[in-house]
C-alpha positions, 0 to 999 in steps of 0.5 A, a space after each residue: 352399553 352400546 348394547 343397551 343405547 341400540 335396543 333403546 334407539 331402536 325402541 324410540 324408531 319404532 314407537 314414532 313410526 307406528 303413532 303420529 304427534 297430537 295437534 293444535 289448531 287455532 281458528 276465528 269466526 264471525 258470530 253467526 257463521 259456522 267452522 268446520 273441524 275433522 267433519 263437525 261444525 262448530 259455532 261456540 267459543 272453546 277449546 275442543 279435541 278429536 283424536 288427540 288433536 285440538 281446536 281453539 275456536 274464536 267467535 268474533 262478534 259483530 259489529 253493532 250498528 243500528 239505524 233509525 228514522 224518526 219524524 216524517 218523510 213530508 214534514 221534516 225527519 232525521 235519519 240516524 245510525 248507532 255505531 259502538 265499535 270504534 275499532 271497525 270501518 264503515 263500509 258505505 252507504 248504499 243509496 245513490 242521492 246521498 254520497 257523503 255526511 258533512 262533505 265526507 264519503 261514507 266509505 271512506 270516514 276512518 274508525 277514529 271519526 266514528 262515533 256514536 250516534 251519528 245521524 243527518 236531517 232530512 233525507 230524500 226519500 228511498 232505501 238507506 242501507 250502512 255496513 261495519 266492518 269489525 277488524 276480525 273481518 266480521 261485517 254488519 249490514 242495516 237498512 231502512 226505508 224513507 218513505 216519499 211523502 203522498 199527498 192530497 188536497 180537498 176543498 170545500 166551501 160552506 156557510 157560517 153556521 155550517 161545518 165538515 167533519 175532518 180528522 176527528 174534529 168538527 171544522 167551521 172556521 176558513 183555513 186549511 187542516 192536515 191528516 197525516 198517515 203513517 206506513 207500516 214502519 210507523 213512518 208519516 209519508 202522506 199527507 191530506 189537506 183540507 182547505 175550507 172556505 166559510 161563507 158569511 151570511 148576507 146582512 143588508 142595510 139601507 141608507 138614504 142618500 140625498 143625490 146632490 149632497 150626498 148626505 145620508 139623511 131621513 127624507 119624505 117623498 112628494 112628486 117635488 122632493 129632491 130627487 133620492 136614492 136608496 142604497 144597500 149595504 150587504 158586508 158580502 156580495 150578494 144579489 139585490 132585489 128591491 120591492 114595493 108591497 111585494 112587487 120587484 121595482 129594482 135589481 140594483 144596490 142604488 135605487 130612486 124610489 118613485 113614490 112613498 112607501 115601505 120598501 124592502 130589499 132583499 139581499 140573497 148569496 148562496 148561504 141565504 137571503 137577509 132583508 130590510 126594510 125603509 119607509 118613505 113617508 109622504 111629504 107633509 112639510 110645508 112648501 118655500 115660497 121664494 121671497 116669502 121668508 116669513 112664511 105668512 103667504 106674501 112677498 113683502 117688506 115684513 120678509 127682510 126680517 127673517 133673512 137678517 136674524 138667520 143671516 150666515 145660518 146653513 142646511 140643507 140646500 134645495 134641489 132646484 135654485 130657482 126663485 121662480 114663484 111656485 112651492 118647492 119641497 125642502 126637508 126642514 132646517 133644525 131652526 125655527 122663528 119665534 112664530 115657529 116658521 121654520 128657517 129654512 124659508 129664510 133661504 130664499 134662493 134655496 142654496 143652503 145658505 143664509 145670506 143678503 143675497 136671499 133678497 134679491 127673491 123679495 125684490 123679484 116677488 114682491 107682492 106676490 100671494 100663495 095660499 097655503 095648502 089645506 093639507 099643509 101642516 105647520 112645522 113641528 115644535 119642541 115643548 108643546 103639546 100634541 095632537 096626537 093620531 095613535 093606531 093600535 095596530 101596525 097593520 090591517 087587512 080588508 074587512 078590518 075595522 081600523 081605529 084612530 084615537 086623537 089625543 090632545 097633550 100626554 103625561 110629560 106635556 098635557 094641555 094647560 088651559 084650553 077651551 075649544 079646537 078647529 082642525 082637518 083629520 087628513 086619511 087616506 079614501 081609496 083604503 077605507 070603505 065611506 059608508 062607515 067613515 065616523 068620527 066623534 068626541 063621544 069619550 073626549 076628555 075636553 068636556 060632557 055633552 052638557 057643556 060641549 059641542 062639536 062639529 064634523 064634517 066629512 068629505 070622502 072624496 078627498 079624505 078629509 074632515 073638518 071638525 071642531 069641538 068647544 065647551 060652552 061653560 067658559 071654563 078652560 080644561 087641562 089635561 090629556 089624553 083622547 079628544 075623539 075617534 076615527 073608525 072605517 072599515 078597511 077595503 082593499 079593492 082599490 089597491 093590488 100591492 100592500 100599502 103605506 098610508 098616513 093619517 095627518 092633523 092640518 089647519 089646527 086652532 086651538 083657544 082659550 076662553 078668553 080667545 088667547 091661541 093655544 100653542 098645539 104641534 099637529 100630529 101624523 101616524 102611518 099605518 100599512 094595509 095588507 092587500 094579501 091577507 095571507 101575507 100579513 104578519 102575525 104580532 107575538 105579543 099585544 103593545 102599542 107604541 105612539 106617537 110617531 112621528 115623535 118628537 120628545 118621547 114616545 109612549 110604549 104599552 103592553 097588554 102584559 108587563 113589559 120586562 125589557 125595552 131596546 131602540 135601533 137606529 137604522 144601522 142596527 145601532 143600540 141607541 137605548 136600552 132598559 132591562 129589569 121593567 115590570 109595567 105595562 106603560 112606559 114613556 122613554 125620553 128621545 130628546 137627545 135622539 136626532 131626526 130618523 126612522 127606528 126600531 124598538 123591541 120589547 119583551 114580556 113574559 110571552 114573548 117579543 115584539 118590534 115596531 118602527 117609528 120616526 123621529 121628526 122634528 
């Protein structure tokens, strides 16, 4: 037995000295790192043996952190990081401007206040880097950039009408647009601004003041007038130059005209020029005579009478007080007497008012006389008819043979009942070549040569004619229309600039058979003579509009159908319209618009047209 055990032992000895025991080994690494066993590297996950030996490898995976920046570094952003492996640590944020989240350094928030997402509003520009840490001692890093924002700024002025080209789109209105552009993490970090400035384009108007009152009203002109003054009205500012038939009178926005005419301003800014234009009509209106309150060309007791019916009445004052005994211009009042005196002359002492102290003008002036003017025309009266002066044109140019047709009475007013008529026909001789002055009732409408006669008489130079024509059957006419024509043949040698000039009706008579006077308003009518005849403007269309001055109508015909009608008041103001016409007459009732200088505008089927008249009551 003891035989047996020692061979055993012996047996078991010598086994285990010549062979070693098998081993085990136990190993962990990070996802991405490599182990090395018995000279060979391993990545997987696995149990793995080499001469009877035996690896158990464990590959810890990483931890799982992801940042990203949405928005844009200049318009406002949010930076965040996904973090699931609430087991692990943060390690830090790597950027100098940002220490902390919510007060809390980075490095030091514990794994249980880790959750996900975690994110922060924005950030400064510059390089954001946050590792994790798992607890197997795996580790992960991210980073992003925030990009700074670049920026630039254009400006840019142009006028209405105008506009730029800016990121993709057509810009015409003021303001100031953005482009954004993206760096190559598709990130907005610059920006470009532009901001734009839209000119209007200039628009002028012109106003007529009265200096001493201040009011704005539609005046005439004559070396005694009260002193006047333009204004231009432009909605930008602009540079103002006046002028007078072409040649610059003034260079300021207020202005005092020194004679009649048509005058027009030009109002220029860096997006062009706009112009307008005011006429100025000679002063045809009768002169006060103070003390003369009844207008009949003497101071007498016949005077009080007029100052007590006007008594407490008011308008527009003159520009001298005096009562001198001389004429003084004065625009008319809106009132006239029975005898169709207008009542202005009422207001001796010319102060605007109406009251006893007009007297004292009679007393100082008694007895005094004056001669009425022979260019001096009566005022002009609603309800009765007219002697009309009409143009059929606007403008002419020398060698033109201009033509006035004088028409008694119209549709809404004819005559209705009259026998014979003595007048002046007022022109104007320094545009008008004498030798082919003529007038003549030839197509008068009051009668044929076998039961009329008339007389004229022509004065060239002081551009006057004295006619008249009567029926000799002693029966009175009624109707309207033309009576006679005046026709000479424009010169231009007199005058440098283009000109304003005015045709007028004065000392007019009117009867019937039986010697009765006929009530007849004395009609004017301007025209303008081209001195350039290259400057003259071209009509688009053939029409004519009459009478101007106006009082209750005016009378617009075309040599086509008239389809639409639109009056202006000189504020550009649409003061009547009329659409859908198909005539070449039409008669617009201006009753109820107040004294002033307009525009009407007409179209056919040709074309359009504009003319300016005036309104005078």
């Amino acid at each position: 037995m003891k035989k047996y055990l020692y061979f055993l032992g012996f047996f078991l000895i010598s086994t285990f000295a010549n062979k070693s025991f098998a081993s085990k080994t136990n190993a962990s690494v990070c996802q991405g790192s490599t182990y090395t066993w018995k000279g060979q590297a391993y990545t997987q996950n696995g149990t793995f043996t080499n001469s009877g030996d035996t690896l158990v490898l464990v590959v810890n995976p990483l931890p799982f952190i992801s940042l990203s920046y949405s928005g844009n570094a200049c318009l406002g952003s949010t930076l965040t990081f996904i973090y699931s492996d609430s087991s692990s640590l943060l390690s830090g944020w790597y950027n100098d401007t940002i220490t902390s989240y919510y007060g809390i350094p980075f490095d030091s928030i514990p794994a249980s206040t880790v959750s996900s997402p975690y994110s922060f509003s924005n950030p400064n520009p510059g390089k954001y880097k946050i590792t994790a840490v798992s607890q197997a001692g795996c580790s992960y890093s991210d980073s992003i950039i925030t990009g700074k924002c670049a920026s630039s700024s254009l400006f840019d002025t142009i006028c209405q009408g105008d506009s730029v080209f800016f990121n993709n789109q057509w810009r015409y209105t003021s303001g100031s647009y953005q482009q954004q552009f993206q760096n190559g993490n598709g990130v907005v970090d610059s920006l470009s601004t532009l901001y734009l400035t839209v000119n209007s384009l200039p628009s002028v108007t012109v106003f007529c003041y009265n200096t001493s009152t201040g009011d704005t009203i539609n005046v005439c002109f004559d070396n005694n007038s009260q002193n006047l003054v333009f204004y231009a009205q432009t909605n930008i500012t602009a540079t103002v130059a006046w002028k007078l038939g072409g040649v610059s009178v003034s260079n300021s926005q207020y202005f005092a005209p020194a004679t009649s005419g048509t005058y027009t301003v030009y109002a220029t800014s860096a997006c062009g020029t706009d112009t307008a234009t005011y006429t100025l009509e000679p002063c045809l209106l009768d002169l006060i005579w103070p003390g003369d309150a009844n207008h009949d060309g003497v101071v007498d007791n016949n005077d009080l009478l007029p100052i007590g019916i006007a008594n407490g009445l008011s308008g527009l004052a003159r520009n001298s007080t005096s009562i001198a005994w001389q004429g003084y211009a004065c625009a008319d009042w809106g009132l006239q007497l029975l005898n169709g005196t207008n009542i202005k002359h009422a207001d001796c002492d010319g102060n605007g008012q109406i009251n006893n102290n007009d007297t004292l003008a009679i007393a100082q002036n008694f007895s005094l006389t004056h001669n009425k003017k022979d260019d001096e025309r009566k005022p002009s009266r609603a309800g009765i008819p007219d002697l009309q002066i009409v143009f059929f044109k606007n403008e002419f140019v020398a060698g033109d043979t201009l033509i006035a047709s004088i028409q008694l009475g119209n549709a809404q007013q004819p005559i209705a009942s009259i026998y014979g008529l003595a007048f002046t026909y007022n022109f104007d001789p320094n545009v008008l070549d004498a030798s082919t002055i003529n007038f003549n009732y030839s197509n008068s409408w009051l009668g044929a040569s076998t039961d009329k006669i008339s007389l004229v008489k022509i004065f060239n130079s002081i551009g006057k004619i004295k006619t008249a024509i009567t029926r000799t059957d002693h029966i009175n006419r009624s109707g309207q229309g033309e009576i006679a024509q005046f026709r000479a043949v424009v010169t231009t040698n007199n005058i440098s600039a283009d000109k304003m000039i005015t045709h007028f009706i004065s000392n007019l008579k009117a009867i019937d058979k039986s010697e009765n006077v006929v009530d007849v308003n004395e009609g004017t009518s301007s025209v303008k003579i081209i001195s350039n005849v290259t400057s003259i403007r071209q009509q688009e269309i053939l029409w004519w509009l009459y009478p101007s001055p106006a009082q209750n109508y005016v009378t617009i015909s075309g040599s086509e159908n008239i389809k639409d009608i639109v009056i202006l008041n000189v504020l550009g103001e649409k003061v009547y319209t009329e659409t859908n016409l198909k005539t070449q007459l039409k008669t617009v009732d201006i009753l109820n618009l107040p004294t002033g200088i307009y525009i009407a505008q007409i179209a056919t089927e040709k074309g359009r047209g504009e003319k300016r008249f005036m309104i005078m009551r």
